[in-house]
N, C-alpha and C positions, 0 to 999 in steps of 0.2 A: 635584877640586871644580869644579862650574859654579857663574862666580859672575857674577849679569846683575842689572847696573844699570842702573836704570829713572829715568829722569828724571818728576819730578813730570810730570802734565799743565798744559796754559795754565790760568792762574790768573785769578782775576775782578780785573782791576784797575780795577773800575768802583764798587767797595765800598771804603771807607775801614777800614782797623781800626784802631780807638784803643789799643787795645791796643802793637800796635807791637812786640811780641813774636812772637806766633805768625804774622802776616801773614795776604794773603787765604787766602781757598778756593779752590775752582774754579771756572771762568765752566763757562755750559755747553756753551760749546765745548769745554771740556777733560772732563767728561765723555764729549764723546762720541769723544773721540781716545781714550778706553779702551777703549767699546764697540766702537770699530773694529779695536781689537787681539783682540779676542775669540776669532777665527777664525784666529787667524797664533798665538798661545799655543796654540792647541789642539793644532795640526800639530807645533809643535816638546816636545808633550810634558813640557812643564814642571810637576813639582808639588813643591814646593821646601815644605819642613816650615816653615820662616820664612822669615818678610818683616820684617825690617829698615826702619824709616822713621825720617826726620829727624822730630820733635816739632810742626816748622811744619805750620801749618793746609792747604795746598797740597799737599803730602809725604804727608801721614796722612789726608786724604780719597782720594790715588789710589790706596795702599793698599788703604784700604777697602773701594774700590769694585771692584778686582782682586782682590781676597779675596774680596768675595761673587758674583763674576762669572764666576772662572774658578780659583781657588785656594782652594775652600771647604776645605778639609783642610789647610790653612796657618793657622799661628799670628801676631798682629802682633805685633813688640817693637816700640818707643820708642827713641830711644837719643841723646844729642847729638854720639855720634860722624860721623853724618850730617850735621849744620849746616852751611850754605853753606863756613866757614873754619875745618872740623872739620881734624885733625889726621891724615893719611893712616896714619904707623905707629900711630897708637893704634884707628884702625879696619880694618887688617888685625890686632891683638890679639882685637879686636871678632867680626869674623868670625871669625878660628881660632877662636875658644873656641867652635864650633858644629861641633868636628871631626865629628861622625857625620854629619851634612848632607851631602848628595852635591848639591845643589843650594840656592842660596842666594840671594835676592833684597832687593839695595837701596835705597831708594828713596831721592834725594837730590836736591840743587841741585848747580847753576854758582856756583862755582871750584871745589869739589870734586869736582864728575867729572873733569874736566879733570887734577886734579891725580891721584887716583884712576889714570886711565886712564894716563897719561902713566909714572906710575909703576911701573906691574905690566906693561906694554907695553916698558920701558925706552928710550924712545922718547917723545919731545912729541906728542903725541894733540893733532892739529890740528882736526880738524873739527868744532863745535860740535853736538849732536844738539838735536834739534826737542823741545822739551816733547811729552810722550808718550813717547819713545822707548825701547826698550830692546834694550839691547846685550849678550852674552854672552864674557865671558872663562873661562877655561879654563884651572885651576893642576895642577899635578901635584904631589899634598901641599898644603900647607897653602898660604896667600895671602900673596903678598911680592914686594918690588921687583923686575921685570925677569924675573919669573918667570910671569909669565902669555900667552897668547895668543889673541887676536882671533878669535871663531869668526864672528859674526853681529852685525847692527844690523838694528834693525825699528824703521822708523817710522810711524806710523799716517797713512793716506791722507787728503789735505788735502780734500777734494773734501766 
């Protein structure tokens, strides 16, 4: 299984949300750190039957926007296995139950990559990825602690 989590893109923190639940959207710099991925997804061949997103407004707009962009034959789930201080074994449950997926995309926040990556790496995953980013691990069989490994990190050009 390829399993590549994608860090939301920068989010607009210039909007307030009352809400206080789902948090910002996207500024539209972060929009366009999608669009710059555009051509880097293309080359690595990705088309992943689901896309996984955390529920927040941030999470599920860059989904979206990667779903109409470059993953039109991808489905989105929901799911609060994703939320910033979701629960790492109950979102490798999350992902196994999608055993026929040969490819599988996250989309999530910080602590939970962190924790995510640190985990299935068996190894503390030090380097913080850029909003935008996404990275590709690689399980053999289903998704579990200490079992996975680091193929790639794409981050989108600052420029």
């Amino acid at each position: 299984m390829e399993l590549y989590v994608y860090r939301h893109a920068m989010m607009d923190t210039s909007k307030n949300d009352s809400s206080g639940k789902e948090g910002p959207g996207l500024s539209d710099f972060g929009r366009s750190q999608i669009e710059k991925l555009q051509s880097l997804v293309g080359i690595l061949g990705l088309k992943p039957g689901v896309v996984l997103t955390s529920p927040m407004k941030r999470a599920r707009e860059t989904a979206e926007l990667a779903v109409k962009m470059f993953w039109v034959q991808s489905r989105i789930m929901e799911t609060d296995k994703l939320l910033p201080k979701a629960s790492v074994p109950q979102l490798y449950e999350e992902i196994n139950s999608f055993g026929n997926e040969k490819q599988i995309v996250v989309v999530t926040h910080y602590p939970l990559i962190k924790e995510l990556l640190s985990s299935a790496l068996g190894t503390d995953f030090g380097p913080e990825l850029l909003n935008g980013s996404l990275l590709r691990i690689d399980f053999k069989g289903r998704a579990s602690r200490g079992k996975g490994k680091l193929v790639s990190i794409i981050s989108p050009p600052t420029d």
